[in-house]
N, C-alpha and C positions, 0 to 999 in steps of 0.2 A: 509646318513651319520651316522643314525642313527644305523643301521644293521653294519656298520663297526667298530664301536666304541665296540657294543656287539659281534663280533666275535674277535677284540682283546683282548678284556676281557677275553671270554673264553679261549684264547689261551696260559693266566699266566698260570707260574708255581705255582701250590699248594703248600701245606704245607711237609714238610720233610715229610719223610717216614716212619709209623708208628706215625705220631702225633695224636691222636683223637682217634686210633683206634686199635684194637686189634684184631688179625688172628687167626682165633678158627679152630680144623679139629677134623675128626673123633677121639674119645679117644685111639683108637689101631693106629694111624697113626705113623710111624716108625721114623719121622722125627721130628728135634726139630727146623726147622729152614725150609725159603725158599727165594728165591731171589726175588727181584721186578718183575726183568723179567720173571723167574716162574711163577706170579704169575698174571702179564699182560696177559700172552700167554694163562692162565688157561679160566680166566675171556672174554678173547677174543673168547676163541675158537679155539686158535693155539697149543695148548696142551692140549693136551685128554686122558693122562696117567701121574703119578708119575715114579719117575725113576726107582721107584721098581716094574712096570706096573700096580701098582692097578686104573683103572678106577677113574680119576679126577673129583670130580662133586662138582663145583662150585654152592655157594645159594648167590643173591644179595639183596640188599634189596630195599626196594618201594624209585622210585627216587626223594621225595620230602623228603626224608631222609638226614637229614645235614651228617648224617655219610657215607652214600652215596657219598653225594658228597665229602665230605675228602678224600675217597677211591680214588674215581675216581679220585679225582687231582693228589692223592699223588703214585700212585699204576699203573693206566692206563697213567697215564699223559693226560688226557682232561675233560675235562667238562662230566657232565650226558647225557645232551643235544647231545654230541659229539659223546657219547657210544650210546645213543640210536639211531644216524644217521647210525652211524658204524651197527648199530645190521640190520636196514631197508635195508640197501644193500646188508649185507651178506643175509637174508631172501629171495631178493627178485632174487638174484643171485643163490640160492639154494644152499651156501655153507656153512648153519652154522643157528643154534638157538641160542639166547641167554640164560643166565643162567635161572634158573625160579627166580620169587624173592619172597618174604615174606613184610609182615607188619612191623615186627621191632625186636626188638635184641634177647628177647624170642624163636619168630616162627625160627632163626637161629640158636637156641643153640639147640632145638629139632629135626631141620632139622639135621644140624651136629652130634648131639648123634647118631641117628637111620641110617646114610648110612655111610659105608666103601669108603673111598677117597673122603669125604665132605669138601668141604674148605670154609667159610666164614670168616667176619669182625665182629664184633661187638663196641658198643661203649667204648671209653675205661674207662669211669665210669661203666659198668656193669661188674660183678661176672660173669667170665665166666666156672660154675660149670658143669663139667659130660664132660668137653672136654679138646684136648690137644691145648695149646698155642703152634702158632710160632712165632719164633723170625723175623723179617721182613730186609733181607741183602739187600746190595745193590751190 
């Protein structure tokens, strides 16, 4: 009973989209904006290029991260827990690694300065300095 209660939990809907959080990418990145679904498919694994082909490379952050998990509600639509089930399958299927992740909002802003088609979150209390802000559409 116990286990069912904690998978309907996990299966609310998060917070609106872009609450908590804010979408940083490389500072040359062409775009001022990106969809959810964009940005699911990035994080997922199901898109591997921007529309302008530059190579997508998503940075996540450590899953005991509450911004994490905002993302992930608000972004993927599931739980951490969910994404990382999602990540074990695609692994063990052979069709897909997950993004690499970081410690916290910093090692994300440095990740994103330094590579061409870097897309992260950060908190949206942090100065997100030396990057370009996206707007988060739905």
């Amino acid at each position: 009973m116990l286990s069912l209660t904690l998978a309907l939990l996990m299966a609310l809907p998060g917070p609106a989209p872009g609450e908590g959080f804010t979408v940083v990418a490389h500072p040359e990145t062409q775009f001022s904006s990106v969809t959810r679904g964009e940005l699911s498919k990035i994080f997922l694994g199901r898109l591997r290029t921007w529309s302008d082909g530059t190579p997508a490379v998503p940075i996540d952050q450590a899953p005991e991260r509450a911004v994490r998990q905002r993302f992930s509600r608000a972004v993927l639509g599931r739980s951490v827990v969910m994404v990382e089930v999602y990540w074990k399958r695609m692994i063990f299927s052979g069709r897909g690694v997950p993004p690499d992740e970081v410690e916290n909002d910093r090692r994300v802003l440095e990740f994103v300065r330094q590579r061409p088609g870097a897309v992260g979150y950060i908190d949206a209390a942090t100065q997100p300095a030396g990057v370009r802000t996206l707007a988060l559409e739905d």
